[in-house]
KEKE-3310 file (N, C-alpha, C; in steps of 0.2 Angstrom, whole numbers, plus 5000, padded with zeros to 4 digits):
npx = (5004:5002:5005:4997:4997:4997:4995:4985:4971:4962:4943:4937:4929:4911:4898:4886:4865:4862:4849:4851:4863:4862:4869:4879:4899:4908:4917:4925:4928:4917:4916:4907:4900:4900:4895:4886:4875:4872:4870:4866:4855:4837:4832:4819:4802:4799:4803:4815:4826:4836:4847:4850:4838:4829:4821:4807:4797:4796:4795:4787:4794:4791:4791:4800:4801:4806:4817:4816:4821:4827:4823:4832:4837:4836:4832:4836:4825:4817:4807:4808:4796:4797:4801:4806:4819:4821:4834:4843:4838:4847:4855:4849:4853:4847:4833:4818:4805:4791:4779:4783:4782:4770:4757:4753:4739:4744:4754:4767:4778:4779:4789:4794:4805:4823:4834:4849:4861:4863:4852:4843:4847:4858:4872:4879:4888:4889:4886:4896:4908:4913:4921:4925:4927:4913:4905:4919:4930:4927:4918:4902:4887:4873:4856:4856:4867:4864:4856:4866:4874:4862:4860:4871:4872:4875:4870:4873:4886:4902:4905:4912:4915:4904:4909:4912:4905:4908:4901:4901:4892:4897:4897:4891:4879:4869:4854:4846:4836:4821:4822:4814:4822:4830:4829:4842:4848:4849:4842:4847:4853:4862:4869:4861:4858:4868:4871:4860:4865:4878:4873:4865:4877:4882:4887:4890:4881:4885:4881:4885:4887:4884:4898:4902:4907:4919:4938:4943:4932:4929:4940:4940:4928:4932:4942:4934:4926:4936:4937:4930:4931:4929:4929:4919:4916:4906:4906:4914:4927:4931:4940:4934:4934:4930:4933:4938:4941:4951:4962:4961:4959:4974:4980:4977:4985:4985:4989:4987:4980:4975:4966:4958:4948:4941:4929:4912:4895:4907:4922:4929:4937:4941:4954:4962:4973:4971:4979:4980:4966:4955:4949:4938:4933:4918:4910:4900:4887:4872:4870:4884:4889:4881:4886:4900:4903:4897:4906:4920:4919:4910:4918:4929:4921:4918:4929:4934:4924:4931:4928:4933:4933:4929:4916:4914:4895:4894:4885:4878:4867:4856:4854:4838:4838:4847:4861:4872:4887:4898:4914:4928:4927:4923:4906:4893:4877:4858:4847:4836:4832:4826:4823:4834:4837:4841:4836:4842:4839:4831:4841:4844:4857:4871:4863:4851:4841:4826:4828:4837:4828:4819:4828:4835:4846:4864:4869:4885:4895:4909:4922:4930:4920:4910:4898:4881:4871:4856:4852:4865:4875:4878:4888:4883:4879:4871:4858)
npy = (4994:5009:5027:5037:5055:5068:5082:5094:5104:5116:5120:5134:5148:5154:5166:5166:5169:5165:5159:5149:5143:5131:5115:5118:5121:5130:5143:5153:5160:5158:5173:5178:5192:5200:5199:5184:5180:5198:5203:5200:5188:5186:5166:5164:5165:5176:5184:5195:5195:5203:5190:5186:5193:5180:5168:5175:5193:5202:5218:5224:5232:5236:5232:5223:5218:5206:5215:5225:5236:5239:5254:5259:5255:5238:5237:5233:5223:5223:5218:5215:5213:5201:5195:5178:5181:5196:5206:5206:5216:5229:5228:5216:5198:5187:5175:5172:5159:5163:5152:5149:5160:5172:5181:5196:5207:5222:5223:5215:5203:5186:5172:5157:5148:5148:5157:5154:5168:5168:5160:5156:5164:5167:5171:5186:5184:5171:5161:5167:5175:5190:5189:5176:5161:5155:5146:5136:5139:5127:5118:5110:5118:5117:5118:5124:5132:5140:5149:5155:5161:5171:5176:5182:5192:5189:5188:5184:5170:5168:5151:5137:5129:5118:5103:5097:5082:5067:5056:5040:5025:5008:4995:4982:4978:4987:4999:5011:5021:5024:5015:4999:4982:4969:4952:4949:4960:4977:4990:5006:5010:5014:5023:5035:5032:5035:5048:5053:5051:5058:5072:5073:5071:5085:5087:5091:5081:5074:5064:5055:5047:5031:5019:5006:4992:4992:4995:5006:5017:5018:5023:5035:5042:5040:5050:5061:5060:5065:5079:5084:5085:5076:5057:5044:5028:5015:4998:4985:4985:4972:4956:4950:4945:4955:4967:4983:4993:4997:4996:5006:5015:5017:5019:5034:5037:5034:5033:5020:5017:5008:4992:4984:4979:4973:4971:4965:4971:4973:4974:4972:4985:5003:5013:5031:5042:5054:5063:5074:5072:5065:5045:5035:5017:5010:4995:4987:4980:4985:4985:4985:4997:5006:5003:5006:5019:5027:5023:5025:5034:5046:5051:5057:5067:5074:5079:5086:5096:5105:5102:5100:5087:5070:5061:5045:5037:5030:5019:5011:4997:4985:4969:4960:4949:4933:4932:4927:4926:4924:4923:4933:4944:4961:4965:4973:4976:4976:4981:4986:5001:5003:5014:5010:4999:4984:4976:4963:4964:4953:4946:4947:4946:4957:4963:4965:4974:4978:4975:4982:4994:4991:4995:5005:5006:4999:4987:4981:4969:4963:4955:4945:4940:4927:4925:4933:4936:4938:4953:4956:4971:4978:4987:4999:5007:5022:5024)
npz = (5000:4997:5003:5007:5000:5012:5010:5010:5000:5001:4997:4987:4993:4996:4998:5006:5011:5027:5028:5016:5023:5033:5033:5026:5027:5039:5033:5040:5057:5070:5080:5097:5096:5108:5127:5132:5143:5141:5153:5168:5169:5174:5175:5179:5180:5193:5210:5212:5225:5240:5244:5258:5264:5262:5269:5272:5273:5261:5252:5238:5227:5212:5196:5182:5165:5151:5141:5147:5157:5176:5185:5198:5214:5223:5241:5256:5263:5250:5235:5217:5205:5195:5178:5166:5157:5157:5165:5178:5192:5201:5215:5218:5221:5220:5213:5218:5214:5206:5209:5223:5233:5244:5240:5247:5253:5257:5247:5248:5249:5253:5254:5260:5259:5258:5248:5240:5234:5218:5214:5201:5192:5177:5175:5166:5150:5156:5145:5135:5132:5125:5109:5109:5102:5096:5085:5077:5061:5049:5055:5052:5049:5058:5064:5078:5076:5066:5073:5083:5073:5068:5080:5084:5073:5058:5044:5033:5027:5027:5018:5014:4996:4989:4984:4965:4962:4953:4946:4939:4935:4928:4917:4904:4905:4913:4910:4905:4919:4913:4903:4898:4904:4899:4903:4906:4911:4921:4930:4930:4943:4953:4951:4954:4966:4976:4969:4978:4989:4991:4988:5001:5008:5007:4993:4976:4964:4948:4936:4925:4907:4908:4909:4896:4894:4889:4887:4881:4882:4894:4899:4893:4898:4912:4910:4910:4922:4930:4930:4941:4958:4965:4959:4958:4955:4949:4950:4942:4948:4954:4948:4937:4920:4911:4917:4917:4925:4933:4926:4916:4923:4927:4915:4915:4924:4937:4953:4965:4981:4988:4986:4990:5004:5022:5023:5022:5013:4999:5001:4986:4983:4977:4979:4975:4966:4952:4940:4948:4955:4968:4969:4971:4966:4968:4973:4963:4965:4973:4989:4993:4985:4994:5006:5004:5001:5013:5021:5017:5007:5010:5021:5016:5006:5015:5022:5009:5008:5017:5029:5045:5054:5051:5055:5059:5059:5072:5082:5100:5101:5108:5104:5098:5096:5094:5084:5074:5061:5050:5053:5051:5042:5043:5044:5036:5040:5036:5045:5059:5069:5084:5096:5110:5104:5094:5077:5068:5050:5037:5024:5005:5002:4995:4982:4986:4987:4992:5006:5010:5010:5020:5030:5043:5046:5048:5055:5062:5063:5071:5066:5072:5080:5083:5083:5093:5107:5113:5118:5120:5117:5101:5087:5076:5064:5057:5044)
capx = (5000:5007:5004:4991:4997:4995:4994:4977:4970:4955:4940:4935:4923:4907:4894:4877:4863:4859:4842:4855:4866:4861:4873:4886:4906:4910:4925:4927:4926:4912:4915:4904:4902:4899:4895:4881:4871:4876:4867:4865:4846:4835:4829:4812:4798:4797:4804:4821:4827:4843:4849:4851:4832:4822:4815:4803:4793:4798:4791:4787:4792:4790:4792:4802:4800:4810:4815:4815:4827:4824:4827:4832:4842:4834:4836:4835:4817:4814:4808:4805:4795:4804:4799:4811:4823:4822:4840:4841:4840:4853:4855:4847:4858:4843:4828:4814:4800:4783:4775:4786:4780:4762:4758:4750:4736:4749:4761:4772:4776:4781:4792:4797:4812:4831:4835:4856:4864:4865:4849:4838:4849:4860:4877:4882:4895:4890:4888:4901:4911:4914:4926:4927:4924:4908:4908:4923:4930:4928:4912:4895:4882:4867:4850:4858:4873:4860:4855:4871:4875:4857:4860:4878:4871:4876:4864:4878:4890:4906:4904:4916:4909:4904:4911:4908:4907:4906:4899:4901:4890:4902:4894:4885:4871:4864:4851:4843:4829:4815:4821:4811:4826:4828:4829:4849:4848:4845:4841:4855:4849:4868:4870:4856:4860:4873:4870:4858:4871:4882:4866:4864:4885:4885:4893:4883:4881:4887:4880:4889:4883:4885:4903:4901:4915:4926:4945:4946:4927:4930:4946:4937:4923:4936:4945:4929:4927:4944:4937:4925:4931:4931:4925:4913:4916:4904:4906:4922:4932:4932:4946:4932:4936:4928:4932:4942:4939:4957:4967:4959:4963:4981:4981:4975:4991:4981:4992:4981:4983:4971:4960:4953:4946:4939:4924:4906:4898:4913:4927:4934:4937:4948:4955:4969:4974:4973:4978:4977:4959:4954:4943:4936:4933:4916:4910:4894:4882:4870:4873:4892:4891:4878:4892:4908:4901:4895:4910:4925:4919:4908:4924:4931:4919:4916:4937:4934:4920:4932:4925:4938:4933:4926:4916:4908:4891:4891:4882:4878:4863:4856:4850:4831:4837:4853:4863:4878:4889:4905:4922:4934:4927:4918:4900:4888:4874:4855:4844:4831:4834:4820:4825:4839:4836:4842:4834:4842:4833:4833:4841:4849:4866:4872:4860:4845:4838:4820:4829:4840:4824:4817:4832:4838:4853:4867:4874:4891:4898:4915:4928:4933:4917:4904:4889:4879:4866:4849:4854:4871:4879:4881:4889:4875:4880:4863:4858)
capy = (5000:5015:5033:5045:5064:5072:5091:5096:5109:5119:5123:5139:5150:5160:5169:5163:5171:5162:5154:5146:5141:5123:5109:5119:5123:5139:5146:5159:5158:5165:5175:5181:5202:5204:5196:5181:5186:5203:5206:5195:5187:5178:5161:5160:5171:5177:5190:5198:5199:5200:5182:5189:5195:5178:5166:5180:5195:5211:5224:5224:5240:5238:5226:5221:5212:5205:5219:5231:5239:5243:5260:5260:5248:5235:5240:5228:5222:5225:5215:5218:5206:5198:5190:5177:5185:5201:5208:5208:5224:5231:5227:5210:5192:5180:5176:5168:5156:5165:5148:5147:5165:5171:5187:5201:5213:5225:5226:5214:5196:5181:5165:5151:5146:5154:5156:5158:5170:5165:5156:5157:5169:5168:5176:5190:5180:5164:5157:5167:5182:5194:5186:5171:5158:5150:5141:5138:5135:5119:5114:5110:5121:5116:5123:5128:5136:5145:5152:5159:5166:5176:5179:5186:5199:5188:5187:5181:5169:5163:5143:5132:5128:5111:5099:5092:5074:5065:5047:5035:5017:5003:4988:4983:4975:4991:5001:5018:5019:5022:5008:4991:4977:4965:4947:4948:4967:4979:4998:5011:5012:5015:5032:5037:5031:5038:5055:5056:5050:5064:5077:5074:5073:5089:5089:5090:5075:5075:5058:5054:5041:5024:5015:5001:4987:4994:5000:5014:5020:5017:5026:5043:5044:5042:5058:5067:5063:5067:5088:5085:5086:5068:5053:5040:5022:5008:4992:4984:4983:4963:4952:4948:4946:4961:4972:4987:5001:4997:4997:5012:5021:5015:5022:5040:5040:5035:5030:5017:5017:5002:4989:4979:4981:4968:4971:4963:4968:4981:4970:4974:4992:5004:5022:5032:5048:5054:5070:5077:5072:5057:5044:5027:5012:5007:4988:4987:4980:4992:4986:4986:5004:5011:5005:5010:5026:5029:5021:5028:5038:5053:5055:5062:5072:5079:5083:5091:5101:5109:5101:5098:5082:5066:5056:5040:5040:5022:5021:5005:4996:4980:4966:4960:4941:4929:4934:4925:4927:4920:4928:4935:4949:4966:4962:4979:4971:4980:4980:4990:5002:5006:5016:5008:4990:4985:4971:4961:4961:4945:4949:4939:4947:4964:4964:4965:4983:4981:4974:4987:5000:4988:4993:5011:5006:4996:4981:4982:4962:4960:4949:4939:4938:4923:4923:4936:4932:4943:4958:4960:4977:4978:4992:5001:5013:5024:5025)
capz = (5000:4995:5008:5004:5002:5017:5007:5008:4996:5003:4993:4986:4998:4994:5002:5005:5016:5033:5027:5015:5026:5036:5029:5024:5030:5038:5030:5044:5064:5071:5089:5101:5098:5115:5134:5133:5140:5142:5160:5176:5168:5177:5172:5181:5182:5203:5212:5213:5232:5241:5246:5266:5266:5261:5270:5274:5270:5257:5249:5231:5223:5206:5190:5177:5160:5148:5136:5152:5164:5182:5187:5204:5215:5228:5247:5261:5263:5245:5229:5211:5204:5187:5172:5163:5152:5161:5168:5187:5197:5203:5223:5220:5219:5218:5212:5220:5210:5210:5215:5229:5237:5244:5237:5251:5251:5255:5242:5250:5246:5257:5254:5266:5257:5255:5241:5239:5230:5214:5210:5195:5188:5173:5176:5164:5151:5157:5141:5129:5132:5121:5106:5112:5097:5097:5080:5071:5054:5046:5056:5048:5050:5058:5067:5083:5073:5064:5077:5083:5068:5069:5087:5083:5067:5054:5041:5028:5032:5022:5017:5009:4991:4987:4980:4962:4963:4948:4946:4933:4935:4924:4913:4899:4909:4913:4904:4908:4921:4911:4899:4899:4906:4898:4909:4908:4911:4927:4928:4933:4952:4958:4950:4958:4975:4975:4970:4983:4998:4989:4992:5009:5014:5005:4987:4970:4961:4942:4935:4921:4905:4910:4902:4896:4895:4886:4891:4879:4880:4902:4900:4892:4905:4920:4912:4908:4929:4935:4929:4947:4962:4966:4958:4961:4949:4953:4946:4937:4951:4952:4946:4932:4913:4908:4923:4913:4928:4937:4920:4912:4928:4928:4910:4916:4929:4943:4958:4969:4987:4991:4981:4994:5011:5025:5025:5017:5006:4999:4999:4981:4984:4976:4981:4973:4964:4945:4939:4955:4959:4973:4964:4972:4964:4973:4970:4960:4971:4976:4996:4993:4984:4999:5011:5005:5001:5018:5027:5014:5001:5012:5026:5008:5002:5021:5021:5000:5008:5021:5037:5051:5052:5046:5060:5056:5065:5073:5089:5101:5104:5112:5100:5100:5094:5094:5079:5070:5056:5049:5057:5047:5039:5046:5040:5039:5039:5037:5052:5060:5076:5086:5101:5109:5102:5085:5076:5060:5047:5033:5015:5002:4997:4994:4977:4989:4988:4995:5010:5013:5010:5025:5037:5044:5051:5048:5062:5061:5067:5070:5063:5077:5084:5078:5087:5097:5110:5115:5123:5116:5111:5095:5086:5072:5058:5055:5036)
cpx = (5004:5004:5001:4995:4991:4993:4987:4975:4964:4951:4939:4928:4918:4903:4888:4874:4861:4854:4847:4862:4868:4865:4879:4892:4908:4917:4929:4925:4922:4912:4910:4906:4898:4897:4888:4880:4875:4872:4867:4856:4843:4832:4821:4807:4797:4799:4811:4823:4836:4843:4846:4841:4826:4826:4814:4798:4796:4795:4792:4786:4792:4791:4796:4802:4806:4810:4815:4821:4824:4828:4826:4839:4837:4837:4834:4826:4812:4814:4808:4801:4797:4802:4804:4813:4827:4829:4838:4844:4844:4854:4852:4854:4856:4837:4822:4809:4794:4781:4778:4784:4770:4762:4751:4746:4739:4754:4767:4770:4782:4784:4796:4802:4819:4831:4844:4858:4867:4859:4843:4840:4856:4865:4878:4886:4894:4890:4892:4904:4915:4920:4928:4925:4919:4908:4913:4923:4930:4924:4904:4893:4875:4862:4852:4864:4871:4856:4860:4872:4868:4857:4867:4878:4873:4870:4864:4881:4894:4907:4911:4912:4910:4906:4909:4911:4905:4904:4897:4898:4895:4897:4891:4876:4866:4861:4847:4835:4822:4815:4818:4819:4826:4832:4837:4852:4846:4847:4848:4854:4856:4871:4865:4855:4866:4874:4864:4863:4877:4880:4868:4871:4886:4887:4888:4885:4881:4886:4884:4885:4887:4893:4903:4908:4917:4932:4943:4939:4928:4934:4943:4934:4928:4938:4939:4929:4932:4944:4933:4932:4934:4926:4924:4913:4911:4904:4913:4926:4936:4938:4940:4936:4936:4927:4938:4943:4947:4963:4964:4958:4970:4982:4978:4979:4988:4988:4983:4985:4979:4967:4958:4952:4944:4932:4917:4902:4905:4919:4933:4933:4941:4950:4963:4967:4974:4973:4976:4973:4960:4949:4942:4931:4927:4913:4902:4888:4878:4871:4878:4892:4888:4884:4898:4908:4903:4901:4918:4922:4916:4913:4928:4929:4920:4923:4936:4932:4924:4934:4934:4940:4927:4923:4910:4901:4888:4887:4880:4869:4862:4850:4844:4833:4845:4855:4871:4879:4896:4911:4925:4933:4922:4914:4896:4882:4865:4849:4841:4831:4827:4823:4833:4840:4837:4839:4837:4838:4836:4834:4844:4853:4864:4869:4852:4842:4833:4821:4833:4834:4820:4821:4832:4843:4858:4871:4879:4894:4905:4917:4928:4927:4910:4897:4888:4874:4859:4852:4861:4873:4881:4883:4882:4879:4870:4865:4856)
cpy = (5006:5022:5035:5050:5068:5081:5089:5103:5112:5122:5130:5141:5154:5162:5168:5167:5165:5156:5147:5140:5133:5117:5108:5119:5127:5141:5151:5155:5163:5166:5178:5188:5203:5199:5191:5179:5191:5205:5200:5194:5182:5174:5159:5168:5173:5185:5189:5201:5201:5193:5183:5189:5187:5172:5173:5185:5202:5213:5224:5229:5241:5232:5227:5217:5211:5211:5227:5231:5242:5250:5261:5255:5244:5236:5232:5227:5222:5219:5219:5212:5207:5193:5184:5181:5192:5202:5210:5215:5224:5229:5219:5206:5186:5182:5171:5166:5160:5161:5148:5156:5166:5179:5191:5207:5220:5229:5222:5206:5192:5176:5162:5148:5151:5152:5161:5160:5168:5163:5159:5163:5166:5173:5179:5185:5174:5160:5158:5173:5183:5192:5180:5166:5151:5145:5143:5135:5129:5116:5117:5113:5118:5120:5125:5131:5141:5152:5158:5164:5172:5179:5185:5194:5196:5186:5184:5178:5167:5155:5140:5130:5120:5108:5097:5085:5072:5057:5045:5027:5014:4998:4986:4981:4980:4997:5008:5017:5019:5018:5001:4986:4973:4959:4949:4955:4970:4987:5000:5012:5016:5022:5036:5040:5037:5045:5057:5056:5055:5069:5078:5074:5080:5093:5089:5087:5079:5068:5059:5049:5035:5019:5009:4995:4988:4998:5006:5019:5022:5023:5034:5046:5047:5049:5064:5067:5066:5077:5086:5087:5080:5065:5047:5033:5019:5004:4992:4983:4977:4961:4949:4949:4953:4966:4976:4991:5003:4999:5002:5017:5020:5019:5030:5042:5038:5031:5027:5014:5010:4999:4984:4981:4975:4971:4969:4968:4973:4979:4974:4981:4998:5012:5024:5041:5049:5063:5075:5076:5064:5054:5036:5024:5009:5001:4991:4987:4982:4991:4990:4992:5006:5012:5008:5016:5029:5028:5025:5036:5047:5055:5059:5067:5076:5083:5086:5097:5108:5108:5099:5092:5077:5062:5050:5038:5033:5024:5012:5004:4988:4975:4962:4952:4939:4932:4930:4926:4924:4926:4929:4942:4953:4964:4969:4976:4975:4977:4987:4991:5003:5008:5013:5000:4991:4978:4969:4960:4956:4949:4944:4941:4954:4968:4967:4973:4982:4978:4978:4994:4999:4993:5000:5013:4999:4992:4982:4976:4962:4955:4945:4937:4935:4925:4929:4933:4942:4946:4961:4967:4977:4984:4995:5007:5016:5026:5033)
cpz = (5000:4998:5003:5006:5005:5015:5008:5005:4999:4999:4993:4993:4995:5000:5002:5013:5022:5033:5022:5019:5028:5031:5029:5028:5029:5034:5036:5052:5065:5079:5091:5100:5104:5120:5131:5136:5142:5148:5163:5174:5171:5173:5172:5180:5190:5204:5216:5219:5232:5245:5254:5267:5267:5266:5273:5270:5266:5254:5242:5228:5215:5201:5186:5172:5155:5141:5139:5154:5169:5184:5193:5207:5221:5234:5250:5264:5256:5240:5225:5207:5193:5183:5170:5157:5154:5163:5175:5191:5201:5212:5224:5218:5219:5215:5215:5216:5213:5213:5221:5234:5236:5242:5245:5250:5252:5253:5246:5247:5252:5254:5259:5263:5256:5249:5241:5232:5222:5209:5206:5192:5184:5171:5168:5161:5152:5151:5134:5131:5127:5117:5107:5105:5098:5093:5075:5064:5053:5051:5053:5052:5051:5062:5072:5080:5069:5068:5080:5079:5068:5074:5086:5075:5059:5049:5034:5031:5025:5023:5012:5002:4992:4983:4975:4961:4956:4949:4941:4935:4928:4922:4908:4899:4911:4910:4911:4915:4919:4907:4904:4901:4903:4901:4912:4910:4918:4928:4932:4940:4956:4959:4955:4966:4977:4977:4977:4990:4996:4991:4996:5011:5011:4998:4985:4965:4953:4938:4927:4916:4907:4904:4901:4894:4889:4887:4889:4880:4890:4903:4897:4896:4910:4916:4911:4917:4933:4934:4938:4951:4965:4963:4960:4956:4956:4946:4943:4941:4953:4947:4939:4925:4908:4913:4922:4919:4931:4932:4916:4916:4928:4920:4911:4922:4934:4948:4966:4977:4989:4986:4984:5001:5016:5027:5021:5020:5007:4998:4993:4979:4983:4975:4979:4971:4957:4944:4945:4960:4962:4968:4970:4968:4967:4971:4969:4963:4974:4982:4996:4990:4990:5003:5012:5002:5008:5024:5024:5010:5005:5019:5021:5006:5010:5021:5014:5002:5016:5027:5040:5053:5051:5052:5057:5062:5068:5083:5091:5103:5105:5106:5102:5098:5094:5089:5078:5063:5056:5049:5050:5041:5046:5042:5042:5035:5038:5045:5054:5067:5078:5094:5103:5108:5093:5083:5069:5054:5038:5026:5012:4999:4997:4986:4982:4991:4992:5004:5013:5014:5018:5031:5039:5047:5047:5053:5059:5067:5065:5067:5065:5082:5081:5079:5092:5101:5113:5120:5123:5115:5107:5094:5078:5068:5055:5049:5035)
residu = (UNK:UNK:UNK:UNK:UNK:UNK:UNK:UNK:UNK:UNK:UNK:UNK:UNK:UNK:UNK:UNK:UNK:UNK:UNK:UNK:UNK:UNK:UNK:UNK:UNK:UNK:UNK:UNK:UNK:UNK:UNK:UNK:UNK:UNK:UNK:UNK:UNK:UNK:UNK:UNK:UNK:UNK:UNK:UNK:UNK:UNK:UNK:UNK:UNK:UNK:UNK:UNK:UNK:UNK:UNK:UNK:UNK:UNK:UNK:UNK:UNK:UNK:UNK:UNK:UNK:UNK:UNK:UNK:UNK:UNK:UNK:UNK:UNK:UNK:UNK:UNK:UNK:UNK:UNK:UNK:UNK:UNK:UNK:UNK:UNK:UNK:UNK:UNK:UNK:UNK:UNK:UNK:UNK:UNK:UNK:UNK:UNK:UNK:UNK:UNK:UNK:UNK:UNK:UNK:UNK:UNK:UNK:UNK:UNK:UNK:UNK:UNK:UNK:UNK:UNK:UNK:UNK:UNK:UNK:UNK:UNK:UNK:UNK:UNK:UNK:UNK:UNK:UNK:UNK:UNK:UNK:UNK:UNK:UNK:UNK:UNK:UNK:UNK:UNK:UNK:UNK:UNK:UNK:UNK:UNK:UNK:UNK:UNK:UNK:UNK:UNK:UNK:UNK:UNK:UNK:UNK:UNK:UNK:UNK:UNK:UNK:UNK:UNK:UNK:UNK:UNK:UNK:UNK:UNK:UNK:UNK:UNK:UNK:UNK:UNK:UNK:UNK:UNK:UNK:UNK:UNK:UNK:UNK:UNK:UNK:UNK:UNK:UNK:UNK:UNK:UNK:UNK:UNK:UNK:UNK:UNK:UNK:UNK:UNK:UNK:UNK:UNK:UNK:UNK:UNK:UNK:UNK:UNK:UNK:UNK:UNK:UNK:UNK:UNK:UNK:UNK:UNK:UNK:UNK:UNK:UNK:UNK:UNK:UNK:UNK:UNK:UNK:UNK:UNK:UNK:UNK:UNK:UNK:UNK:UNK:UNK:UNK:UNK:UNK:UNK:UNK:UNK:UNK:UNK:UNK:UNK:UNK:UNK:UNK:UNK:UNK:UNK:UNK:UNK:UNK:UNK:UNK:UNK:UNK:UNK:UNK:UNK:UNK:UNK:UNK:UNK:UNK:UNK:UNK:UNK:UNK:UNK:UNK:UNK:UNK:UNK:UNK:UNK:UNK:UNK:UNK:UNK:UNK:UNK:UNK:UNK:UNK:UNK:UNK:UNK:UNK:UNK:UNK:UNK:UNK:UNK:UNK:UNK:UNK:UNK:UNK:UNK:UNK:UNK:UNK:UNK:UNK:UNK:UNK:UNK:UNK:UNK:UNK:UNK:UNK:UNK:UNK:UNK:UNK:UNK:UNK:UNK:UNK:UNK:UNK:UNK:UNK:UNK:UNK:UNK:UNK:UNK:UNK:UNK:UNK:UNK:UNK:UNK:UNK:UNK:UNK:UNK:UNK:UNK:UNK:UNK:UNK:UNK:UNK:UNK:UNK:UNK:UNK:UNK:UNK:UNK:UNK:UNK:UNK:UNK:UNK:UNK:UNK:UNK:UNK:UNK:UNK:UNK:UNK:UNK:UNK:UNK:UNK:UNK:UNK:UNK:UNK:UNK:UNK:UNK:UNK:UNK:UNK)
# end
């Protein structure tokens, strides 16, 4: 196996408004302009004492709302009664819960509990001060990120561009999708997939016409995709007679860092360089593309697009039945989560599409490990 160059080239950046934003990779860090919050706020609706004064009885001299300031300061025997949100009066250093005080004909108010220094109020700063970097470069943007940026004045934000990913399906077996099949024949389903799993990590999909088994006609395509970004082969990777995809990259300079993996489906799997651009090799299979997509191919694009980093999104749950498989390979297998319980579900090979539409997750069975029992932790890749 031969090292990947560690150079990394950074995409190009633009400027997109806010509502645009969700998905994307900032280009820039985004700080705090200024204290969050910028006042001492309380958390609850009650009333603003001094600590010392409660359990007991004080005078309620006035109000404040969220969006208000008090003008005055709290003396010793005093409230002010306080909305949430609201900034706390000056001489106060707590806040008591309405329900927790009786209110007096009056103009005074009573509670039986202390309440120290401190409570139900939201220091000044507490949760960012001023320059400090909330979101930085090279992480995705999501809804609480969007937020931020609305909270902080930004109404543009600079983003990483997206990547073009190009994708080329391989073979002469397959025909267009609104073409009729015929028996030895089956629709182009891989491009497709594909371009969606590209969508959602981010890039934009560039489906390409389908090559069919021929070096020189293979070998054209690949350089038409090696203009993207990165590309996307399915099919041809196999040690088959008629599997050109390997030799019609080596003929467009390609240097190849790996052409297998341990894991089913995905096995014969092949990643390298040409002309500068990344390309994987992914096995035809719709399973075996979904997986080495999802488990190779979009830590790549996530890295094209900017991000920082690439995290794979496995997570554990507790099997609902026995489960075996044969050792020696990782096996990502389809399966249905439901809370924290994961259920395998029955398919027959990495051709099996309506069993994988069945699943939303994938089991992930070790190697070295045969057999599971009810109640296991397995590990889960969500689809």
């Amino acid at each position: 196996m031969q090292k990947v160059h560690s150079r990394r080239v950074m995409p190009c950046t633009e400027n997109v408004p806010i509502a645009d934003a969700p998905g994307r990779i900032l280009a820039d860090d985004i700080p705090a302009d200024r204290d969050y919050p910028p006042f001492n706020r309380s958390v609850r609706d009650g009333f603003a004492v001094r600590s010392r004064d409660v359990p007991g009885r004080v005078l309620v001299i006035g109000e404040v709302r969220a969006g208000e300031m008090f003008q005055g300061a709290i003396q010793s025997k005093e409230a002010v009664e306080i909305m949430t949100g609201a900034p706390l009066p000056a001489g106060a250093d707590a806040v008591v819960m309405v329900e927790h005080c009786t209110r007096h004909q009056d103009g005074t108010v009573e509670t039986g509990r202390a309440a120290a220094a401190g409570s139900n109020i939201a220091p000044a700063a507490c949760e960012a001060r001023a320059g400090s970097m909330v979101l930085t470069r090279g992480s995705r943007i999501d809804y609480a990120a969007v937020a931020w940026l609305a909270t902080t004045g930004h109404n543009r934000v600079s983003v990483y561009a997206r990547p073009r990913v190009a994708i080329l399906a391989t073979g002469d077996e397959i025909v267009g999708i609104g073409d009729t099949p015929a028996a030895h024949q089956i629709r182009n389903s891989n491009s497709y997939s594909l371009a969606a799993q590209v969508r959602r990590a981010g890039g934009e999909p560039v489906i390409l016409p389908v090559a069919r088994d021929d070096k020189e006609a293979t070998a054209h395509l690949i350089a038409q995709g090696l203009d993207a970004d990165l590309l996307l082969l399915s099919g041809g990777v196999s040690a088959g007679k008629y599997d050109f995809v390997e030799s019609a990259l080596a003929d467009c300079g390609a240097e190849f860092y790996f052409d297998r993996v341990l894991i089913q489906p995905g096995q014969p799997l092949v990643f390298g360089i040409a002309k500068g651009k990344f390309f994987f090799g992914l096995p035809g299979n719709p399973a075996s593309t979904m997986v080495t997509f999802e488990l190779f191919g979009r830590a790549a694009l996530d890295l094209l697009s900017g991000s920082n980093d690439a995290p794979l999104p496995l997570t554990l749950a507790r099997l609902t039945r026995p489960f075996r498989h044969k050792p020696g390979l990782t096996r990502f297998l389809p399966a249905q989560v439901s809370c924290t319980e994961v259920t395998p579900v029955d398919w027959q090979g990495s051709g099996d599409v309506p069993s994988i539409c069945r699943a939303n997750a994938f089991l992930v069975a070790d190697s070295s490990q045969a057999e599971y029992a009810a109640g296991d932790l397995i590990p889960v890749l969500l689809k």
